[in-house]
C-alpha positions in Angstrom: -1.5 63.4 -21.9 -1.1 66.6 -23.8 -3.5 66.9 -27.3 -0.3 66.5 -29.6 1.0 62.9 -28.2 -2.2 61.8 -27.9 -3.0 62.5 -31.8 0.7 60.6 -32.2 -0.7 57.4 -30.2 -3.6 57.2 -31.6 -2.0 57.7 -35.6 0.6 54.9 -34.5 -2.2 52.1 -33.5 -4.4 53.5 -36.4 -1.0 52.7 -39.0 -1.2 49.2 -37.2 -5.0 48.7 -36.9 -7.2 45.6 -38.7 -10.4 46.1 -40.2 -12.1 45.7 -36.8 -10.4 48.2 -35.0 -11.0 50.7 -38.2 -14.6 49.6 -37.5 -15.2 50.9 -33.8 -12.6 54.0 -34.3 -14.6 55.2 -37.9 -18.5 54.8 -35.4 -17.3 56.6 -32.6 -16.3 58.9 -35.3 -19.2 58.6 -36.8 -21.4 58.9 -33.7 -19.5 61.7 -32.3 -19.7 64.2 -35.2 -23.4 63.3 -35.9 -24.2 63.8 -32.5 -23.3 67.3 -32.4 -25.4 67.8 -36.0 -28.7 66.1 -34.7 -31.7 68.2 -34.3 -33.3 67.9 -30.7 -35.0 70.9 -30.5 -36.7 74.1 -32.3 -35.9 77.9 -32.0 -39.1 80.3 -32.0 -38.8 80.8 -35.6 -38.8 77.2 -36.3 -35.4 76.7 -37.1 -33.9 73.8 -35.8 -31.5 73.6 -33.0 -28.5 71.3 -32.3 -28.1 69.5 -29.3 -24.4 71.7 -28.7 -27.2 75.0 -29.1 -29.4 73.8 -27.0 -27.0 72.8 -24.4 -26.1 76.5 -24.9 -29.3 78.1 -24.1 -29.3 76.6 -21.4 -26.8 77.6 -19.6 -27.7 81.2 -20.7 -31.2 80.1 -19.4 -29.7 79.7 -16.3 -27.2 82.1 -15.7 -30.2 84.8 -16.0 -32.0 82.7 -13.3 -29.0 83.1 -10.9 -28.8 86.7 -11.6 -32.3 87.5 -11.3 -33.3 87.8 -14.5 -36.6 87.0 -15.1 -40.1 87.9 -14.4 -42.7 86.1 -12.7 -46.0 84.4 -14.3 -48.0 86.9 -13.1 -45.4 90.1 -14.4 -45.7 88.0 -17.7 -49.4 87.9 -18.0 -50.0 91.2 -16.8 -47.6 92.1 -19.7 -49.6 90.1 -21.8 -52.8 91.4 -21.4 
């Protein structure tokens, strides 16, 4: 079902909806949009990070692991010292 009908189906039972069905649509809503605003993690800096950003260094995370993109522990604490 294309994006445009499916907005059309949904407006239609929404026009015909009780207070019930306005209940559960409005917290899934709800849940949805705050879901993607929740903190669930920390940059470096401190800042915090969204659960859609830190889904998103993740897959960075590993994209540079499939390439090869990294150093080992011991590269890392040689650097270090």
């Amino acid at each position: 079902m294309q994006t445009l009908e499916l907005k059309k189906r949904i407006q239609a039972y929404l026009a015909d909806a009780d207070d019930r069905v306005l209940k559960i649509v409005n917290s899934v809503f709800e849940n949805y949009y705050n879901e993607e605003k929740e903190v669930v993690a920390f940059y470096p800096d401190g800042s915090p990070m969204t659960k859609k950003q830190y889904k998103a260094a993740l897959d960075i995370a590993e994209e540079q692991i499939l390439k090869g993109d990294f150093i080992s522990v011991e590269e890392f604490e040689r650097e270090e010292s």
